[in-house]
C-alpha positions as CSV (number, residue, x, y, z in Angstrom):
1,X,131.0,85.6,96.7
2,X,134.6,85.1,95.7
3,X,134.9,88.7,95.9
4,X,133.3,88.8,99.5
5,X,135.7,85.7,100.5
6,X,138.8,87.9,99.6
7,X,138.0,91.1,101.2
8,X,136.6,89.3,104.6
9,X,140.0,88.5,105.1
10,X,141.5,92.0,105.2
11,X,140.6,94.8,107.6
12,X,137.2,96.2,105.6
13,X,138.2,99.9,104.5
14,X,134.2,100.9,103.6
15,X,135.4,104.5,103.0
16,X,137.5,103.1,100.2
17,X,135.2,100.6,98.6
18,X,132.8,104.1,98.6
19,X,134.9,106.3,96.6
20,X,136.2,103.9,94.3
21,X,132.4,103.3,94.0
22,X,131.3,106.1,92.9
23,X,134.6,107.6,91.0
24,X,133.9,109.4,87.7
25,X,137.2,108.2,86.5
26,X,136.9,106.1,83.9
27,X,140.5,104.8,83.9
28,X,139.3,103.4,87.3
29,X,136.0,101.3,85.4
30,X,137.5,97.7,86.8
31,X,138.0,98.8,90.7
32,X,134.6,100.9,90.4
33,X,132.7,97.9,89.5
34,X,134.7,95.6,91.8
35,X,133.5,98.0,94.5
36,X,130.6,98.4,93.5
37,X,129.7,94.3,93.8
38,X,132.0,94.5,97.0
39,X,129.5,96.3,98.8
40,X,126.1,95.0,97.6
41,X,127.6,91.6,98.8
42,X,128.3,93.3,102.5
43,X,124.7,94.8,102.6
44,X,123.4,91.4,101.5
45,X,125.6,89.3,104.1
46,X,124.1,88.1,107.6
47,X,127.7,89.1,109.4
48,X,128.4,92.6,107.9
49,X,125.0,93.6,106.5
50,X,124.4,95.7,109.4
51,X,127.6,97.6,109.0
52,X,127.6,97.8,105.1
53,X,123.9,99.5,105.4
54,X,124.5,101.9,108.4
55,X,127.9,103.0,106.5
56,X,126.2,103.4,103.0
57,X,123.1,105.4,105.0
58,X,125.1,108.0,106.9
59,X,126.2,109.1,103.1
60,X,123.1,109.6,102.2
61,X,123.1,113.7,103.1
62,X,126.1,114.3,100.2
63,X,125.7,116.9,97.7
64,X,127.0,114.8,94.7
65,X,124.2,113.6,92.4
66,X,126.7,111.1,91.5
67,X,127.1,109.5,94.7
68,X,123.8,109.7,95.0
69,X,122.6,108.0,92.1
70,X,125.4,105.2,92.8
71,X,124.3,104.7,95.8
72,X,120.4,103.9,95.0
73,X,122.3,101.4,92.4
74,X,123.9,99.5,95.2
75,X,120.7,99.9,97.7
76,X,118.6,98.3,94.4
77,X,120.7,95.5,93.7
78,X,120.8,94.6,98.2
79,X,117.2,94.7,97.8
80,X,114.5,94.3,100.5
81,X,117.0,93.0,103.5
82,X,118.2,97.0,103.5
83,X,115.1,98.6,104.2
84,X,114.9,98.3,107.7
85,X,118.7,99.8,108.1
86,X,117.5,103.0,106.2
87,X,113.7,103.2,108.1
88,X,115.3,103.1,111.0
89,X,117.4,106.5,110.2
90,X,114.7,108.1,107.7
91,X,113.6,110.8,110.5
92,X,117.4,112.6,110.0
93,X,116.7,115.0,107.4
94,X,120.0,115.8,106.8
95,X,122.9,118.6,107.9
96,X,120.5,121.7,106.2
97,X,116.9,122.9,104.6
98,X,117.6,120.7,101.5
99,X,116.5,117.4,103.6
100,X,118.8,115.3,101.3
101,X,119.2,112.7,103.2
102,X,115.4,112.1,103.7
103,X,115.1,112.8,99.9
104,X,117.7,110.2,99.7
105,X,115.6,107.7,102.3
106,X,112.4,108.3,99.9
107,X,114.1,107.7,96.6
108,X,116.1,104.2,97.6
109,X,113.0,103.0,99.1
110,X,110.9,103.4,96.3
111,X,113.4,101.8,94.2
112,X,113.9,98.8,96.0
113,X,109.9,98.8,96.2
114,X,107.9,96.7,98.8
115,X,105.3,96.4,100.5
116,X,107.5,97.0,103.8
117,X,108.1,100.5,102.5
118,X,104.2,101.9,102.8
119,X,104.1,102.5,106.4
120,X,107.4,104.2,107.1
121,X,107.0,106.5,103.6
122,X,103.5,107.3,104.4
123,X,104.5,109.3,107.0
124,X,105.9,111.4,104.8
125,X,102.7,112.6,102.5
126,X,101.7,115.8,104.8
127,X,105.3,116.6,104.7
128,X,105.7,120.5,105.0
129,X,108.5,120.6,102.9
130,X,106.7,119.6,99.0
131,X,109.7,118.0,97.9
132,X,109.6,115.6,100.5
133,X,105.6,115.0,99.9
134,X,106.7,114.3,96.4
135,X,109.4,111.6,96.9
136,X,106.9,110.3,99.4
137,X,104.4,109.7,96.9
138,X,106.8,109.1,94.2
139,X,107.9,105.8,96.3
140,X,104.5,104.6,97.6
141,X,103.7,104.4,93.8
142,X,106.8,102.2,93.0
143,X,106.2,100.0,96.1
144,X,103.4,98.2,94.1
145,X,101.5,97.5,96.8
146,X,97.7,98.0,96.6
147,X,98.3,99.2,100.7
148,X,99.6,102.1,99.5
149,X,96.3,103.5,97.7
150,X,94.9,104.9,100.8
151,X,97.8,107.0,101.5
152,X,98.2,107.9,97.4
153,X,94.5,109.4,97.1
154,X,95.3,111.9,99.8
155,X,97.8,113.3,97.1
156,X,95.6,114.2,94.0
157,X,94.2,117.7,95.9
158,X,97.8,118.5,97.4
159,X,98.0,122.7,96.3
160,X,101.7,121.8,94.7
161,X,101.0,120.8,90.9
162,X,104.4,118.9,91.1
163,X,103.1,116.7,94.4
164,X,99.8,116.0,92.4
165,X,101.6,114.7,89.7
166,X,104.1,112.5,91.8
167,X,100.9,111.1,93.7
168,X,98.9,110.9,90.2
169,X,102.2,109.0,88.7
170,X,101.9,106.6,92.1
171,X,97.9,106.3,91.1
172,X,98.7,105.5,87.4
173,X,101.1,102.5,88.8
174,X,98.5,101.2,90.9
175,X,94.8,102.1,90.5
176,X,92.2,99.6,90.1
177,X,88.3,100.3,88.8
178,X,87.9,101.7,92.0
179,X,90.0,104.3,91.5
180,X,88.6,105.3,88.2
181,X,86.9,108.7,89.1
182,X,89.9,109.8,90.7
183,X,92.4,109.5,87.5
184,X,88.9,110.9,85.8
185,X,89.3,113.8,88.1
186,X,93.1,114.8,86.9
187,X,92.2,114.6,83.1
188,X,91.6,118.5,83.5
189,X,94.0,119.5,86.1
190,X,96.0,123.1,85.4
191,X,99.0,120.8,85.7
192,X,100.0,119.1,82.1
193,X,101.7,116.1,84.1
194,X,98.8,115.4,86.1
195,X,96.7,114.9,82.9
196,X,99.0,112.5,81.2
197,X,100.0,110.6,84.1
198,X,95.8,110.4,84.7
199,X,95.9,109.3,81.1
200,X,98.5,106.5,81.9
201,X,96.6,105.3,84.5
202,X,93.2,104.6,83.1
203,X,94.7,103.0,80.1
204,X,96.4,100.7,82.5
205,X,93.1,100.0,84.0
206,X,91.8,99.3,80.4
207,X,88.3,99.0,79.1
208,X,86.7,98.7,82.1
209,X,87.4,103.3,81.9
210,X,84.9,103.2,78.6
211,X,82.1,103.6,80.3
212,X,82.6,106.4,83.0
213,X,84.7,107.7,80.7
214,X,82.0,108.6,78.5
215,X,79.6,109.2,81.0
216,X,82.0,112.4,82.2
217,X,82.0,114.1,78.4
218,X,80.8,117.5,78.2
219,X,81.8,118.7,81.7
220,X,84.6,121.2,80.2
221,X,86.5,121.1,77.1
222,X,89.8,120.3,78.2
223,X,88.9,117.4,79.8
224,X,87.0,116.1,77.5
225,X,90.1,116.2,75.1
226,X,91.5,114.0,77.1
227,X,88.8,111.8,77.6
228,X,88.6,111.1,74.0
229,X,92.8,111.1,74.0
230,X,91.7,107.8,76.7
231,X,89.0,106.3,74.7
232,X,90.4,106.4,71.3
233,X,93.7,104.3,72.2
234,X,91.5,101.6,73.4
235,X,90.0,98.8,70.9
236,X,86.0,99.7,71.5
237,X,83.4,97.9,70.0
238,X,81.3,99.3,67.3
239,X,78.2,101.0,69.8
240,X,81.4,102.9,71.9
241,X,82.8,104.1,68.8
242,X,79.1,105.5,67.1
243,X,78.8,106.8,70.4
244,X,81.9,109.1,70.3
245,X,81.3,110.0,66.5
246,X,77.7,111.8,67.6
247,X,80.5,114.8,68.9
248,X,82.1,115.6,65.9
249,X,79.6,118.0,65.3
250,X,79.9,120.0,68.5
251,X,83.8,119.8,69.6
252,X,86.6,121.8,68.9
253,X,89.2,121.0,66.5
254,X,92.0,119.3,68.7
255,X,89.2,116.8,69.3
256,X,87.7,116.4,66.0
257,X,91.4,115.9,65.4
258,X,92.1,112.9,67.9
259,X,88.8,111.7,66.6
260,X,90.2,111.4,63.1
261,X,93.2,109.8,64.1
262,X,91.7,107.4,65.9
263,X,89.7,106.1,63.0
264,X,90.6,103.8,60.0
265,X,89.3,102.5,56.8
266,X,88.5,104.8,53.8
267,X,85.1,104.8,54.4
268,X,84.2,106.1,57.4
269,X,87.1,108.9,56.7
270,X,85.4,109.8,53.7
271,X,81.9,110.2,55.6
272,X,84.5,112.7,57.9
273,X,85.3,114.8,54.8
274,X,81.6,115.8,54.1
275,X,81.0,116.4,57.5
276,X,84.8,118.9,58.7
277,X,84.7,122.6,57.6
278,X,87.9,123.1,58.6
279,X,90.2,123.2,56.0
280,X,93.8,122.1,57.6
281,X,91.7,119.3,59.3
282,X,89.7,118.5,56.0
283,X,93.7,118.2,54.3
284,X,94.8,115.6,57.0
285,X,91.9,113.1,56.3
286,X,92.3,113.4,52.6
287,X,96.7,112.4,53.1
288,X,95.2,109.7,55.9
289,X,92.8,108.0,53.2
290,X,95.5,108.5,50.4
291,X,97.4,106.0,52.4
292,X,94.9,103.4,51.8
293,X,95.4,103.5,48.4
């Protein structure tokens, strides 16, 4: 405020307060951060909020990642009282192909995160640019609103491997038991991301996965290694965990593998030794129980 009371009563130079901003000089730290707090109290003012925001927004199309990234500092710190001064300019795409200053829209949003930012964002997810389908998705997911779950799902099919993953990140943020077949449904996507942001997901769901979980092994290998990857980080009672030791006998070795790490005690690792024929996984039980003693 003190800093706001002393600049109020000097002509405002905005283009100034920007570059000092987002200078890479470090012998400049002090007026950087000075800036910096300068205009985050202008964007958060009723008399020169307006102003602050529309200036900071028609910078959004610059080429420098720095500015970039300084700027979605300031937007993050004005909080929800800027959204409506970058919506209201989020259908300029920007000077060229690159759409950065839509890119730029997307990212802030997401960051400031609200449920004010589904509608305007969702726009955005049949985007024919995948970039732009990606921030979109990226952003509904850090809104944390359960609104945006509608417009997420429509993301998990998209033919770009990096939009699935953005929209399967969003899903992982926000997915409730109903949306367990869905994350179920990524565990054995081409795409590695999509599989361990699927992973993410049901594990922030929790226990209540176990059962569909299970009910989905045998479909294909590779998801079933992440199934098991899912079922062996949770604490399942003593039925779940028989259950998963009946496919030791029948699954490949990265599974018997996360099988094996996800069991303790020396006796039940023992019981394993008997049972593995493969000698480097037969090694790795006998240094695991060794550690017992």
């Amino acid at each position: 405020m003190i800093l706001l009371l002393f600049i109020i009563n000097q002509d405002i130079d905005f283009e100034d307060l920007y570059n000092k901003a987002t200078t890479l000089l470090v012998q400049f730290q002090t007026e950087k951060d000075s800036a910096f707090e300068i205009l985050v109290e202008l964007g958060q003012d009723t008399l020169y909020a307006d102003t602050a925001i529309d200036f900071l927004v028609s910078k959004f199309d610059t080429k420098s990642a720095i500015e970039r990234h300084r700027m979605k500092d300031i937007f993050k710190k004005i909080g929800t009282p800027a959204i409506n001064g970058i919506v209201k300019k989020i259908d300029y795409r920007g000077k060229d192909e690159e759409s950065r200053h839509l890119k730029q829209s997307l990212w802030v949003l997401g960051e400031i995160s609200s449920d004010e930012i589904v509608e305007p964002v969702a726009r955005f997810i049949k985007d024919e640019q995948w970039q732009i389908r990606s921030g979109a998705y990226t952003a509904l997911g850090k809104s944390e609103s359960k609104n945006a779950l509608p417009y997420i799902i429509q993301g998990v099919d998209d033919s770009i491997s990096i939009v699935r993953k953005s929209a399967y990140y969003a899903l992982s943020r926000l997915a409730t038991e109903h949306e367990i077949l869905y994350l179920i449904c990524g565990l054995d996507d081409e795409f590695y991301g999509v599989r361990y942001a699927a992973v993410a997901g049901l594990l922030n769901i929790g226990e209540k996965t176990v059962s569909p979980l299970m009910e989905k092994i045998g479909e294909n290998s590779l998801k079933d290694y992440f199934i098991f990857k899912t079922l062996l980080q949770f604490d399942i009672d003593r039925s779940e965990k028989k259950k998963i030791l009946k496919y030791l006998d029948d699954k490949e070795a990265p599974i018997r593998l996360l099988i094996y790490e996800g069991f303790e005690g020396k006796f039940i690792l023992k019981s394993f030794i008997k049972l593995e024929h493969n000698e480097l996984l037969k090694n790795y039980i006998i240094k695991k129980i060794s550690n017992y003693q």
